[in-house]
Backbone bond lengths (Angstrom), bond angles and torsions (degrees), N, CA, C in turn:
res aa  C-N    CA-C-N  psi(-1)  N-CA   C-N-CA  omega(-1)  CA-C   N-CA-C  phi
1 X - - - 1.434 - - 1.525 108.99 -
2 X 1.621 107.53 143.63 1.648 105.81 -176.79 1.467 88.04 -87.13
3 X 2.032 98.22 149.80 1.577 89.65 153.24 1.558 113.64 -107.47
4 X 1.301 106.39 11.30 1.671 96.67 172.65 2.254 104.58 -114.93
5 X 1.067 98.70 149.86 1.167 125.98 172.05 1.517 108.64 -68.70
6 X 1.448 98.81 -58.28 2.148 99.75 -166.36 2.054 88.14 -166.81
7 X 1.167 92.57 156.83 1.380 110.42 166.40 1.472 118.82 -133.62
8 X 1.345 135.41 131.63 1.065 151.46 179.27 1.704 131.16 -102.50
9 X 1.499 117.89 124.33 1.010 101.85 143.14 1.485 130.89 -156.65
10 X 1.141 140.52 -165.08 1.564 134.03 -143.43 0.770 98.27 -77.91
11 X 1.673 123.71 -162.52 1.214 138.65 147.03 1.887 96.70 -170.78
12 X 1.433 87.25 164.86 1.956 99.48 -179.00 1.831 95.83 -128.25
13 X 1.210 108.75 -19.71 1.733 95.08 158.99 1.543 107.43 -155.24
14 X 2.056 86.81 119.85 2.053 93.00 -162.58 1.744 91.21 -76.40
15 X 1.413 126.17 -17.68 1.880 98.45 -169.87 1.256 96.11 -73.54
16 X 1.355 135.69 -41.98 2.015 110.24 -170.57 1.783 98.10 -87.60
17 X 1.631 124.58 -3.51 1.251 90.19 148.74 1.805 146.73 -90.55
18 X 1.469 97.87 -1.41 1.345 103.55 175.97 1.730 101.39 -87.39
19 X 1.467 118.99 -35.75 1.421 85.25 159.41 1.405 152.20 -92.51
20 X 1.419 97.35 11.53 1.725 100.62 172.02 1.219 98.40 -89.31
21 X 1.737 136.99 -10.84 1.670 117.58 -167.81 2.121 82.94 -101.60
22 X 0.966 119.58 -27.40 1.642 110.29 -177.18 1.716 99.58 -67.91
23 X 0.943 113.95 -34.77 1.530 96.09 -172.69 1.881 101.46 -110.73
24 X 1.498 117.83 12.59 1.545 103.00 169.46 1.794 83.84 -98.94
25 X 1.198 117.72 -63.30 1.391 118.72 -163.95 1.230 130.56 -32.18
26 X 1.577 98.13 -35.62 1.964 116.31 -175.17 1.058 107.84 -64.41
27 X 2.109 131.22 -21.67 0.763 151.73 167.06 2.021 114.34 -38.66
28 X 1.410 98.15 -41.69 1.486 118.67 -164.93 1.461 97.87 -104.16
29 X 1.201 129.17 -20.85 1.273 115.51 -163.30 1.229 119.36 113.91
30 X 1.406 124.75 1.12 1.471 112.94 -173.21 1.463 107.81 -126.32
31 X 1.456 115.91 171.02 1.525 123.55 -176.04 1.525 102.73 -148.52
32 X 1.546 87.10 146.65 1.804 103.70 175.24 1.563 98.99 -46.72
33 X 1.419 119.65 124.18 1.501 132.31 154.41 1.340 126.94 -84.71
34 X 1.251 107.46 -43.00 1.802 129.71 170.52 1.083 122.03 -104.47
35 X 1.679 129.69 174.68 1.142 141.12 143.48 1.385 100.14 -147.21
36 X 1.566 105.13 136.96 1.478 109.02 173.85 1.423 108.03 -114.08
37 X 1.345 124.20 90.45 1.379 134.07 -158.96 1.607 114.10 16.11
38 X 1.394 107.90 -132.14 1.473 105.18 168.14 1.293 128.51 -91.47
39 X 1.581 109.89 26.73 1.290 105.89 157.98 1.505 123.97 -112.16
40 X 1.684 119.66 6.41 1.672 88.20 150.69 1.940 76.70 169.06
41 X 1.548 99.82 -175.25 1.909 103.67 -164.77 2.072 87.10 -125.61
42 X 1.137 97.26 159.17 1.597 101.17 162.47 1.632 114.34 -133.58
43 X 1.285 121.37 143.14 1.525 128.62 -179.64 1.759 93.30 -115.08
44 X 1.405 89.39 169.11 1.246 110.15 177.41 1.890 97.82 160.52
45 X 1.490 95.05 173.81 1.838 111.91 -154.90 2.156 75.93 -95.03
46 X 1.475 107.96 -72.92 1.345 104.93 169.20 0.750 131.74 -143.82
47 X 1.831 125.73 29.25 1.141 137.75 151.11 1.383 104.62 -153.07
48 X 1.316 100.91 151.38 1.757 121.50 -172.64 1.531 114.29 -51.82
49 X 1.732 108.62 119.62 0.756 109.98 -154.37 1.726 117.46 -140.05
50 X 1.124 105.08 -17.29 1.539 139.91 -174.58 1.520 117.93 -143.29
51 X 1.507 133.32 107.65 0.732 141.70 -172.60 1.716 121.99 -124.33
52 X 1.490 113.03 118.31 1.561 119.06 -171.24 1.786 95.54 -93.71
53 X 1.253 125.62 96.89 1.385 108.98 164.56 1.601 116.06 -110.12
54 X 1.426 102.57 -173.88 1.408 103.38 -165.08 2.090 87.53 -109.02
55 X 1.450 121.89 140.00 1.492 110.23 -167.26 1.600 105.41 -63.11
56 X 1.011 121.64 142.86 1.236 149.19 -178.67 1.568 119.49 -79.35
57 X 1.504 112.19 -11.13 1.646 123.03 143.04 1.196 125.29 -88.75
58 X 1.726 117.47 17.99 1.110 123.33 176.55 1.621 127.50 48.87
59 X 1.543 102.30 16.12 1.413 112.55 169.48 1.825 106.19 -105.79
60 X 1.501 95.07 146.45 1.988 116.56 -173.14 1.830 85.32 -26.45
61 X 2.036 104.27 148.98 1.264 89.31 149.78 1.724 138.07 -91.12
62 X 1.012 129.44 155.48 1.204 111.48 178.48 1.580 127.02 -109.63
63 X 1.008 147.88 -148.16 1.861 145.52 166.76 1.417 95.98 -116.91
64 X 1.222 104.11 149.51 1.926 106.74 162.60 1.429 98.58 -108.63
65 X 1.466 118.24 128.42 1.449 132.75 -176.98 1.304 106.13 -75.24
66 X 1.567 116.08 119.74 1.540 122.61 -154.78 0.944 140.52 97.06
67 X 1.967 111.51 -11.83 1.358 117.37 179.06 1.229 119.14 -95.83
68 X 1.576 150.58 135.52 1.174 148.84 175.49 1.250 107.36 -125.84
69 X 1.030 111.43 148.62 1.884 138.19 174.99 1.524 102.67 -95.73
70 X 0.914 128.93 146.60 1.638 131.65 -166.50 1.846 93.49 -166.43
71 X 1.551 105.07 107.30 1.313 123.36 173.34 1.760 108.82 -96.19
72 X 0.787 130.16 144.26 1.357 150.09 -179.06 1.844 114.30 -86.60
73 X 1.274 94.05 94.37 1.573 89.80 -171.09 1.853 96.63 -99.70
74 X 1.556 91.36 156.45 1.416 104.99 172.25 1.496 138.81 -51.57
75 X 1.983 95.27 -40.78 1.417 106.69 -176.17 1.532 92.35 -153.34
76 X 1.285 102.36 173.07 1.805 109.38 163.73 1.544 110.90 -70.50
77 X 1.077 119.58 -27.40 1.556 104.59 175.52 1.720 114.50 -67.40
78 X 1.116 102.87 -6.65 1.876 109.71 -176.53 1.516 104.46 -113.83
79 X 1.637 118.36 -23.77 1.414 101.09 142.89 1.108 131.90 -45.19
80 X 1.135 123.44 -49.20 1.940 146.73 -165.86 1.563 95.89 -77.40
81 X 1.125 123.13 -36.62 1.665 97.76 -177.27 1.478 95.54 -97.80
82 X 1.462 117.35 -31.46 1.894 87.70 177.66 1.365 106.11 -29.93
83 X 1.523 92.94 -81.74 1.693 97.51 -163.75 1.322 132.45 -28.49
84 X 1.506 108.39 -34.66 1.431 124.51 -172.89 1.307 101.15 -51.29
85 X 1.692 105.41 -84.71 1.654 119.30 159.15 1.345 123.71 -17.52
86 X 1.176 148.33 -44.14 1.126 133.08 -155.13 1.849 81.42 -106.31
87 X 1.134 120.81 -32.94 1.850 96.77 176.32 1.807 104.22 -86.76
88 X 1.253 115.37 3.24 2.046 101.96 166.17 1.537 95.55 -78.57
89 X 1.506 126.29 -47.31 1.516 125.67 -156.73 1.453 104.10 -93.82
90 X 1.745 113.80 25.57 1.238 113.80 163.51 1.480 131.72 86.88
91 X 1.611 98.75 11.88 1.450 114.83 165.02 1.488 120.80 -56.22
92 X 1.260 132.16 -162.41 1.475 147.53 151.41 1.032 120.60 -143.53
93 X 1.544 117.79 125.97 1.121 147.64 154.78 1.519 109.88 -10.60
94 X 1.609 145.89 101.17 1.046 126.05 148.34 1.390 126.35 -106.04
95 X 1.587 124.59 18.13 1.566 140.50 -152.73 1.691 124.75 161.47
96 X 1.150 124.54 64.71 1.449 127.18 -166.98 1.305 132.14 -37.93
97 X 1.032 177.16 -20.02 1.229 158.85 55.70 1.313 103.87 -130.60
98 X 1.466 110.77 137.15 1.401 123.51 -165.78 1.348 126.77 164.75
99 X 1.343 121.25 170.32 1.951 133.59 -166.46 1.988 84.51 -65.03
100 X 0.943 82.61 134.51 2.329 98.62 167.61 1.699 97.45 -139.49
101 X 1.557 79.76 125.43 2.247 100.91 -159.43 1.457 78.64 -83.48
102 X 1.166 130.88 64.73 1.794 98.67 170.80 1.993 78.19 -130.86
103 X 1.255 122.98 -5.15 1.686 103.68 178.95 1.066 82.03 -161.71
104 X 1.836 107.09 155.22 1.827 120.56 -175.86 1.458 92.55 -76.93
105 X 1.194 94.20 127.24 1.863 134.01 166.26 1.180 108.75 47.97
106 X 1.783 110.49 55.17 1.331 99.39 140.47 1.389 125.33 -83.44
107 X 0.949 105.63 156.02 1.780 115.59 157.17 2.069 109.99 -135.19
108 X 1.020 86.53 141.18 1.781 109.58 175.93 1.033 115.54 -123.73
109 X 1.091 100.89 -179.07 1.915 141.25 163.28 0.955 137.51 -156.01
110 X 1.216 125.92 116.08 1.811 107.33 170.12 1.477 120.62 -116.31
111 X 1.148 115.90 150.39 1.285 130.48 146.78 1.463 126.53 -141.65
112 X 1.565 115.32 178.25 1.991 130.51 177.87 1.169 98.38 -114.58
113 X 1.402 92.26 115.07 1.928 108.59 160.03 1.607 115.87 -49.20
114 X 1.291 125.60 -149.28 1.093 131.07 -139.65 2.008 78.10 -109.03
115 X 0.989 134.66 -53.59 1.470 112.37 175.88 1.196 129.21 -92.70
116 X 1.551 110.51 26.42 1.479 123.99 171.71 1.459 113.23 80.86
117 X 1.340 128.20 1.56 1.567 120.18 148.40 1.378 116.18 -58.88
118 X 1.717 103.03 129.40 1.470 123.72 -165.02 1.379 78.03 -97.03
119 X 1.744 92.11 141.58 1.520 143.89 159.02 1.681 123.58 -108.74
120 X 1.261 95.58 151.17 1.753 106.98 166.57 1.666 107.69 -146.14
121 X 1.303 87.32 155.89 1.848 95.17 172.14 1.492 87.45 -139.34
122 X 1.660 99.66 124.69 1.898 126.02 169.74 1.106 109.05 -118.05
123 X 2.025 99.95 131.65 1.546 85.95 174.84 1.516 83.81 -114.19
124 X 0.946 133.08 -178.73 1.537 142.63 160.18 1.635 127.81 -114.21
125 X 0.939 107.58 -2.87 1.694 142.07 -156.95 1.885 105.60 -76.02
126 X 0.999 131.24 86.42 2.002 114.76 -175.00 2.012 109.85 -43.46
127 X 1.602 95.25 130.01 1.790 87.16 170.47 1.103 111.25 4.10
């Protein structure tokens, strides 16, 4: 059972963010499901699940220091191209892809999209 519904986060310009999450996401398996005009896109595998909006107090968006997004990848080979992807379409590097000793066989990655909300892709899965 999920315990989240949807996760969100900002953005200050949705056209290069719907295409850095259409071509990081496809990475994982997922595709734009929505668009909510010009205020923001939603992904998900087959239901909405990830959401880029623009803030809704109409103030810049910003990052919360400490917060990470953590997508669920299939295998380590879809760890390895998240990451890839999101640093061709101009991400940053915050964690290179690899084994993390804190649970048996994870492997990650991280990086910050285009307004510096930190990401991860976990697989849990052995080679």
């Amino acid at each position: 059972m999920a315990i989240y519904t949807h996760v969100s986060v900002g953005t200050n310009d949705l056209a290069k963010a719907r295409g850095f999450y259409d071509s990081v996401l496809a990475k994982l398996g997922l595709k734009r499901v929505a668009d909510l005009g010009d205020n923001g896109s939603i992904w998900g595998e087959d239901k909405p699940s990830f959401f880029v909006l623009k803030p809704a107090n109409g103030q810049p968006a910003t990052v919360g220091n400490g917060v990470t997004v953590s997508f669920e990848a299939p295998n380590r080979a879809a760890v390895d191209a998240f990451h890839a992807e999101a640093l061709a379409q101009g991400g940053v590097c915050e964690g290179k892809p690899g084994p993390r000793g804190w649970a048996p066989n994870a492997y990650a990655a991280y990086a910050r999209d285009l307004d510096g909300n930190k990401l991860a892709a976990y697989c849990f899965k052995p080679e």
